[in-house]
C-alpha positions in Angstrom: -84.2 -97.5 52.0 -86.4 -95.9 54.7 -84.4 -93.3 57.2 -86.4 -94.2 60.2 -84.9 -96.6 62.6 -85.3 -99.9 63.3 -88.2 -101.2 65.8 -86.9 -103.9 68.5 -88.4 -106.8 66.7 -86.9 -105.3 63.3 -83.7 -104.5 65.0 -83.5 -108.2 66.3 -84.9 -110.0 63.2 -82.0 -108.1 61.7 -79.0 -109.3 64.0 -80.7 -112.9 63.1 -80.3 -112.6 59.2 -76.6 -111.1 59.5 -75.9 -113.8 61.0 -76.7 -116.4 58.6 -74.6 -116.6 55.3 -77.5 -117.9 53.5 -81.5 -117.3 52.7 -83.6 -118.4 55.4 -87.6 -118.7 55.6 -89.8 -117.6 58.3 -89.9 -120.6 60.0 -86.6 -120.7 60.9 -86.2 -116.9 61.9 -89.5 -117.5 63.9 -87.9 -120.6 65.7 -84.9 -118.3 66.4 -86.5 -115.6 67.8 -89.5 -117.0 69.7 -86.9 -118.8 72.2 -85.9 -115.2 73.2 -89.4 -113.5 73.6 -93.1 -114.4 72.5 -94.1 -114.0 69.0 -96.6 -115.2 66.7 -95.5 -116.7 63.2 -97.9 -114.4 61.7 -96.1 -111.2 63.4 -92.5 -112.8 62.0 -93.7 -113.3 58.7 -95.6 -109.2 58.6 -92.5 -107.7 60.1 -90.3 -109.5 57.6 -92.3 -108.6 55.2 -91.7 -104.6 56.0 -88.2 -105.1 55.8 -88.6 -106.2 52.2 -90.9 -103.2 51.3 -88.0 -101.0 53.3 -85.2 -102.5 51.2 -83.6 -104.3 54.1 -84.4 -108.0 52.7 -84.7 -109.5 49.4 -87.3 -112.5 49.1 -87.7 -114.8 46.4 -90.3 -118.3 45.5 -88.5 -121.3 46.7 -91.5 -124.1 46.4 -94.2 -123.3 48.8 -92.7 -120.9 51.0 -90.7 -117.8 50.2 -86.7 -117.7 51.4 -85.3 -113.8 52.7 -81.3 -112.7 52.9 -80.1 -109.2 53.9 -79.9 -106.5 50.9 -76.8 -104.9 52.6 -74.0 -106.7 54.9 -74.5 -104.9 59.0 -71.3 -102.6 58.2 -73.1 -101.1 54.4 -76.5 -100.9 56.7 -74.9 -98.9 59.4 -73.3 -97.0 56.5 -76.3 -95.5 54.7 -78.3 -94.9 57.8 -75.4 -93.2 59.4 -75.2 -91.0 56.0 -79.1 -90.4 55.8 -78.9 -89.4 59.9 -76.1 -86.7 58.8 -78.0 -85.7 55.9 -81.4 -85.2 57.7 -79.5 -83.2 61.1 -77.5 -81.0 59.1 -80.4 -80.3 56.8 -82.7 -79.7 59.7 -80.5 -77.8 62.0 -77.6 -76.5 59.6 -74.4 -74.8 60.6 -75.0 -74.7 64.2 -75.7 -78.5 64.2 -72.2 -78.8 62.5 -70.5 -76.5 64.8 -72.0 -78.6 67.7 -70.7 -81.6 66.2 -67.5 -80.5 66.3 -67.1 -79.4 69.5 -68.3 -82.8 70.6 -65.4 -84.5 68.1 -63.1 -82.2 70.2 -64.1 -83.4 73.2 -63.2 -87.1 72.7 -60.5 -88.6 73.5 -57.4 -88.4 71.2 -57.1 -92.4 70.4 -60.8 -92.1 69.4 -60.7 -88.8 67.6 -57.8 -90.1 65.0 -60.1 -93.1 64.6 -62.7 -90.8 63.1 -60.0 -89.4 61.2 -59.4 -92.4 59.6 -62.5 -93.4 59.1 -63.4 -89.7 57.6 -59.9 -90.2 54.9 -61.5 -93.5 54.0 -64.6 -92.2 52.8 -63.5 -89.4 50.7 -61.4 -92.1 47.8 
């Protein structure tokens, strides 16, 4: 999966296939998301397309057209690129990027803090 994030149109195509609880075509992520802002079919069907070559969506032959679904759920998305974001600071900025961290975790408040806790113990089974 690529590290960089999403673009708007990306981002949004996105949200649309998360939604769904099965494959979709163009067409109908096109009808979805030309009510909200102006698109071509043409720019749908290319952007989909790059989130197939970034891992993002699967596509397979169903008759003419080709039918797309989510490689990951939202929550296993936000997952890994939370992870490769972590990986990439601390390996540009090291220890002091760390140490800044944690002064920021200290600053939060204590309800949200022990939720990062948790979240923290979860990830270490």
């Amino acid at each position: 999966m690529n590290s960089q994030m999403l673009g708007d149109l990306e981002k949004e195509i996105m949200e649309f296939m998360w939604t769904k609880n099965q494959p979709v075509t163009v067409r109908i992520v096109y009808e979805s998301i030309s009510k909200k802002r102006k698109i071509a079919y043409t720019t749908a069907m290319t952007i989909m397309g790059r989130l197939v070559d970034k891992g993002l969506l699967k596509r397979k032959e169903s008759g003419k057209a080709y039918i797309y679904q989510p490689t990951y759920s939202k929550d296993k998305f936000l997952t890994r690129i939370s992870r490769q974001i972590i990986k990439n600071f601390i390996a540009n900025f090291g220890d002091v990027a760390i140490a800044h961290f944690a002064q920021e975790v200290d600053k939060l408040v204590p309800v949200k803090r022990q939720e990062l806790l948790k979240i923290l113990k979860g990830t270490k089974k």
